[in-house]
C-alpha positions as CSV (number, residue, x, y, z in Angstrom):
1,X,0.0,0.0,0.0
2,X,1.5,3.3,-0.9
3,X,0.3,7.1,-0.5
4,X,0.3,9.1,-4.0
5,X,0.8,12.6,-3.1
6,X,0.1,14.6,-6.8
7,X,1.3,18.4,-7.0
8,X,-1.8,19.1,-8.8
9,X,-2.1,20.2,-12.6
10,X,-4.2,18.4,-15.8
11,X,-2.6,17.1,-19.4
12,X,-3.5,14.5,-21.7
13,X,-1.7,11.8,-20.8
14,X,-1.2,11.5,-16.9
15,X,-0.5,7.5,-16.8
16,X,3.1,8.5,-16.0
17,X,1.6,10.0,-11.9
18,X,-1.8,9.5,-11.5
19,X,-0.7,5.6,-13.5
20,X,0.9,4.4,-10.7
21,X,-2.3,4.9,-8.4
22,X,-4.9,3.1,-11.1
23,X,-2.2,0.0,-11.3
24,X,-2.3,-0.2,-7.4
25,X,-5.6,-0.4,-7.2
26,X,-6.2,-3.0,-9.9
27,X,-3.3,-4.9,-8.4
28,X,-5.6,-4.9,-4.9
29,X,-8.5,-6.0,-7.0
30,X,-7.4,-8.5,-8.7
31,X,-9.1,-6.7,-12.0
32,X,-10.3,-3.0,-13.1
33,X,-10.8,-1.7,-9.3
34,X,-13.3,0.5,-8.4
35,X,-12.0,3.9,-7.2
36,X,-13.9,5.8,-4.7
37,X,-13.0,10.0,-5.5
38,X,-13.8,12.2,-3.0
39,X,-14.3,15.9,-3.8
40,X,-15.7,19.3,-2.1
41,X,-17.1,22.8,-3.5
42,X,-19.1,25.1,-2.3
43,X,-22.3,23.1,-3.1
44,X,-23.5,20.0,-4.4
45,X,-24.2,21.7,-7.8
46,X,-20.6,23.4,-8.4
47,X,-19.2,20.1,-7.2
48,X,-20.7,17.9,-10.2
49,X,-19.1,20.8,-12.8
50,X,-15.6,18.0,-12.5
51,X,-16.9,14.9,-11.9
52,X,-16.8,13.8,-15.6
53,X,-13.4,15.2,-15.7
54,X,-12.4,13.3,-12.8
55,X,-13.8,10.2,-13.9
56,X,-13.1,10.4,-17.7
57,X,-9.2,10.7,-16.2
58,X,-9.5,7.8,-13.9
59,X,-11.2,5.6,-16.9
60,X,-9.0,6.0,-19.2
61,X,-6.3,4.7,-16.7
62,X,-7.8,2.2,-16.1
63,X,-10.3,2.1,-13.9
64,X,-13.0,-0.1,-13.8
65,X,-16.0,2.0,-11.7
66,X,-15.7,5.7,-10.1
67,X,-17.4,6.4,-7.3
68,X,-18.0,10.2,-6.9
69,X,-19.0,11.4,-3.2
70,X,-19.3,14.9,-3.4
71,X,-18.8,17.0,-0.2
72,X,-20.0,20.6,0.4
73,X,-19.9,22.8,3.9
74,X,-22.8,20.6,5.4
75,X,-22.0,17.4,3.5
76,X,-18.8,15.8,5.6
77,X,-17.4,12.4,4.7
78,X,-18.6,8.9,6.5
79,X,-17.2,6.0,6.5
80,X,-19.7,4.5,4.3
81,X,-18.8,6.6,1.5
82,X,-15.9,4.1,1.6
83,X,-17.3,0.8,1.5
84,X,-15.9,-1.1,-1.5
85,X,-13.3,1.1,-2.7
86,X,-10.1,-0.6,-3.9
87,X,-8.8,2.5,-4.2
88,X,-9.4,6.0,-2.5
89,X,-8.9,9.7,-4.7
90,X,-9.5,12.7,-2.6
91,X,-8.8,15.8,-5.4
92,X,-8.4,19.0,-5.4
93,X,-9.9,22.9,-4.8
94,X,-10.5,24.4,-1.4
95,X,-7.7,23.4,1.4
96,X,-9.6,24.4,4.3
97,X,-13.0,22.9,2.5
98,X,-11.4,19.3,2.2
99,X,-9.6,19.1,5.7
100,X,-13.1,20.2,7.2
101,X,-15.4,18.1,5.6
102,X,-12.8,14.8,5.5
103,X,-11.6,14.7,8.9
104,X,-14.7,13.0,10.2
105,X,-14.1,10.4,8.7
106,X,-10.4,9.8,9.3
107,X,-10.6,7.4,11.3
108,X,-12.7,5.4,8.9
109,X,-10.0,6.3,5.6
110,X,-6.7,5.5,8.0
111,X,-8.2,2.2,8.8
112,X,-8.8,1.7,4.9
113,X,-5.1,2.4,3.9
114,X,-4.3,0.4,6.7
115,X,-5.9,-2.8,5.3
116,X,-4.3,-1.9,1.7
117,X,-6.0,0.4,-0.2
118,X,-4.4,3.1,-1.5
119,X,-4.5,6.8,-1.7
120,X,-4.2,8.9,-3.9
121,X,-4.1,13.0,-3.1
122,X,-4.4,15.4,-5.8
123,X,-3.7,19.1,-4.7
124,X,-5.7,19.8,-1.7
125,X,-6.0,16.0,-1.1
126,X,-2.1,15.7,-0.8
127,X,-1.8,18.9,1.4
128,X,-4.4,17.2,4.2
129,X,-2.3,14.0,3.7
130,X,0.3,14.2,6.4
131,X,0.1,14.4,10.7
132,X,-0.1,18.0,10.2
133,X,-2.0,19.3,7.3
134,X,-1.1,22.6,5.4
135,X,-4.2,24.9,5.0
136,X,-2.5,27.5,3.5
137,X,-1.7,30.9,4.4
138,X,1.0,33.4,3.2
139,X,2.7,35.1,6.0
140,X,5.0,33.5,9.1
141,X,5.0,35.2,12.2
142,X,3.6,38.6,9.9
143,X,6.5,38.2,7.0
144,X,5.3,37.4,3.7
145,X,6.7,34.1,3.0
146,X,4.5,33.3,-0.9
147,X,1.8,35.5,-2.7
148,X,-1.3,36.1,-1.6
149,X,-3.1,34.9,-3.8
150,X,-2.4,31.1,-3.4
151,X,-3.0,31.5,0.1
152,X,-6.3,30.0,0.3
153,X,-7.6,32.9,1.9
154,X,-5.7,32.3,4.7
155,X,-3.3,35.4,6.3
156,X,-0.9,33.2,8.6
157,X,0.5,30.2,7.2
158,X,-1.8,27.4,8.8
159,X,-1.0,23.7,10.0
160,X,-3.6,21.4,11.3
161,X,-4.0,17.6,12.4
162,X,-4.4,16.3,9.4
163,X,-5.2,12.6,7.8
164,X,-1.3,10.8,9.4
165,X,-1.0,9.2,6.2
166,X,2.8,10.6,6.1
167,X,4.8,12.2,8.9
168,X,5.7,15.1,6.7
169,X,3.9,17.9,5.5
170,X,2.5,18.2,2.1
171,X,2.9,21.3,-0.2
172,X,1.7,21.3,-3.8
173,X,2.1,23.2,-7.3
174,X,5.9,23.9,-6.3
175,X,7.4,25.6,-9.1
176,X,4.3,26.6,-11.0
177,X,3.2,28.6,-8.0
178,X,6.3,29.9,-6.8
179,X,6.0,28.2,-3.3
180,X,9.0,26.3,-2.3
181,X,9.5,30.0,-0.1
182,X,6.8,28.8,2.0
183,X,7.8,25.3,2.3
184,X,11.3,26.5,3.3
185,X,9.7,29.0,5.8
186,X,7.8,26.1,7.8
187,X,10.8,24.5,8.4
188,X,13.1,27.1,9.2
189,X,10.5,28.0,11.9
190,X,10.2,24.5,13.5
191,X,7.0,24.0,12.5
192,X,7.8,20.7,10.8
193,X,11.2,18.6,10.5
194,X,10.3,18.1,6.9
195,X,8.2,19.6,4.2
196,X,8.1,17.7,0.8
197,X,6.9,20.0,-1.8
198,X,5.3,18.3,-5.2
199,X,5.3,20.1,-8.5
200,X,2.5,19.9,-10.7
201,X,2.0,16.8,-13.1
202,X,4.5,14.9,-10.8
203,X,3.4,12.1,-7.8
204,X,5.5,11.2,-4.8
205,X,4.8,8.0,-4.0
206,X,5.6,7.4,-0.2
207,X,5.9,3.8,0.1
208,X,8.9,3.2,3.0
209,X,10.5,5.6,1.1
210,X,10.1,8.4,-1.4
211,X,9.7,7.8,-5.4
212,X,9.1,10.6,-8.1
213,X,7.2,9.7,-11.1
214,X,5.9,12.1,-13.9
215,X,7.8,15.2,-15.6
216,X,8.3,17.3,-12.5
217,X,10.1,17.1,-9.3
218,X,9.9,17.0,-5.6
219,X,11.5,19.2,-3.2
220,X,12.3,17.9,-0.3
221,X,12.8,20.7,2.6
222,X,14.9,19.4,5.9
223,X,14.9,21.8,9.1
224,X,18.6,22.2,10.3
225,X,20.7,23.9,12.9
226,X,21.2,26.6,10.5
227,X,18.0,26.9,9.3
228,X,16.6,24.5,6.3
229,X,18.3,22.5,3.7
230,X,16.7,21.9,0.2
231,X,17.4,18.9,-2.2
232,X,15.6,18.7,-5.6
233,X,14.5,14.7,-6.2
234,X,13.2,14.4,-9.7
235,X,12.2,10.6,-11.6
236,X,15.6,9.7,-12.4
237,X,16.5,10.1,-9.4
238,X,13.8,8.0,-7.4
239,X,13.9,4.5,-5.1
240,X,15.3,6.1,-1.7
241,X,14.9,7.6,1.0
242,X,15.3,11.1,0.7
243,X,18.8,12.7,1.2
């Protein structure tokens, strides 16, 4: 069982990181598994606006059923939502929507990975993936650390329990969005030992240990005595632990 965490961003032909998820899940099923995508907007209606986008995706990876449960402000997760999913897809959009609505049911999608299904986080779903969950936010301590406008409306850069599917936190659309700053920033501050940061189009699978896959890279962010160190992992680079 592995976790997918996937920086975000659409193209064509995602079987080289969003692949890698589908094949898991068919491996677990024995066949074309049935994957379970969770997503949240505003309401019910917005929400349906990407389930055929979603799905068409998934499909064409090979998928054998999606299972769409859309979430809204007064629609959280259950644990039923999971039943029979040999895979589990929570995507992307609001931060603080998704870690809202999806934490009641943590307990429920822990014990799921757990028993070997994977997970797959896309975007918002990777950022609530780890112990502590990134929100968003673009100040630390009052100093602009990223721009505003991917802050998720958020002033302070906000961490949260979040799902414990990886004892790192989760930072998305890297170098598209000009946020590695940020990443670096949390861990200069001691607010996490590590921060792995996922550009878009690319997947880190945590497994034991860390592997890239797609045209991106990952950047993994250490805290040190002297502040934080930074090393680029890209797919030619993946299969251990990270330096």
């Amino acid at each position: 069982m592995a976790i997918h965490l996937l920086g975000g961003g659409w193209a064509d032909d995602e079987s080289s990181w969003t692949g890698p998820f589908v094949t898991e899940a068919a491996r677990r099923a024995g066949g074309p598994p049935v994957i379970v995508v969770v997503l949240w907007a505003e309401s019910v209606e917005a929400g349906r606006s990407w389930h055929e986008d979603y799905r068409a995706d998934l499909l064409k990876l090979g998928a054998g059923e999606v299972r769409v449960v859309q979430l809204a402000p007064d629609i959280p997760l259950r644990p039923n939502h999971l039943d029979g999913a040999d895979g589990i897809f929570v995507g992307g959009g609001f931060t603080p929507g998704y870690h809202e609505a999806v934490m009641p049911a943590a307990d429920a999608l822990r014990a799921a990975v757990s028993a070997g299904v994977p997970y797959a986080g896309f975007s918002a779903g990777a950022m609530i993936a780890g112990a502590s969950a990134l929100l968003g936010g673009w100040r630390l301590r009052g100093i602009p650390v990223n721009g505003e406008d991917l802050s998720e409306g958020l002033d302070e850069v906000t961490l949260a329990p979040g799902l414990g599917l990886v004892d790192f936190v989760v930072d998305v659309h890297i170098a598209q969005g000009g946020l590695l700053s940020r990443a670096v920033a949390i861990a200069d501050a001691g607010y996490a030992d590590m921060v792995v940061g996922v550009d878009e189009c690319t997947s880190v699978i945590a497994d034991g240990s860390l592997e890239i896959v797609g045209p991106g890279r990952a950047w993994i962010v250490r805290r040190a005595k002297d502040g934080a160190h930074v090393a680029l992992r890209s797919a030619n680079q993946a299969g251990s632990n990270p330096p």
